[in-house]
N, C-alpha and C positions, 0 to 999 in steps of 0.2 A: 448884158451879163449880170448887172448889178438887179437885175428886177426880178428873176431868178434867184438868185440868193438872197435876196430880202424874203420871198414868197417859200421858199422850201425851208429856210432855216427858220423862218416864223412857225411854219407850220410844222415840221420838227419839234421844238419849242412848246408849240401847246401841246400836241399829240404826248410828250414825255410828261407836261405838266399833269395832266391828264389823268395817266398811269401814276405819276410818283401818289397823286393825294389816293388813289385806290391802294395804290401796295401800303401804306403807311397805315390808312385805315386797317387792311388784316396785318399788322402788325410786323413788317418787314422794315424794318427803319433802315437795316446796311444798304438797301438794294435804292432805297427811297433818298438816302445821301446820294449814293454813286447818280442816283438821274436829277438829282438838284444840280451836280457839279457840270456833266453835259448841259442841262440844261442853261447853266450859268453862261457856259462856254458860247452855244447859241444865240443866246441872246446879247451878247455884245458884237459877236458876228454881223447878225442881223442889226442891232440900232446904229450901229454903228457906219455902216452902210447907207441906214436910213439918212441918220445926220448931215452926212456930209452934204446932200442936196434936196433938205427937206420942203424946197419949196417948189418940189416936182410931185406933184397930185400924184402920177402914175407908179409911186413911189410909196406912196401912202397907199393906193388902190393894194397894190401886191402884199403890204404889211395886212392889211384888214381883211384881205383873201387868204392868206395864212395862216390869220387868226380864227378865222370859220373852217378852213378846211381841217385845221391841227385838231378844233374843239368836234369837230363830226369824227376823222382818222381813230381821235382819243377815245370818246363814245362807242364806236364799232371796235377798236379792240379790246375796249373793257368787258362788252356785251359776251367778246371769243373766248377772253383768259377767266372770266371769274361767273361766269355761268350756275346761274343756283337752281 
């Protein structure tokens, strides 16, 4: 269960990071706070998780699958919302 929520809230996580530095860029700072704060939220979910048994590889695999799947997620729906 824990390798699942390291992998979904990672990828969560970037996927909002993502989004937040594009909405800030055109100029939406309220929208760009409220996904730092989820964001925040996330990512103590996730390290948190990580830590407790960080010297399970399969544990780090799911964070660093997270972290590609959120940075591609993030990419494909920047491509959908801001379309020029």
């Amino acid at each position: 269960m824990s390798y699942f929520l390291i992998f979904f809230t990672k990828a969560i996580e970037n996927t909002l990071s993502t989004l937040r530095i594009i909405v800030i860029a055109y100029g939406r700072k309220q929208i760009g706070a409220l996904l730092q704060f989820i964001i925040a939220i996330t990512w103590i979910l996730c390290t948190g998780t990580l830590i407790k048994d960080i010297d399970n590889p399969i544990k780090i695999i799911c964070f660093a699958s997270g972290c590609y799947i959120g940075s591609l997620l993030g990419s494909i729906l920047e491509e959908k919302f801001y379309k020029k």
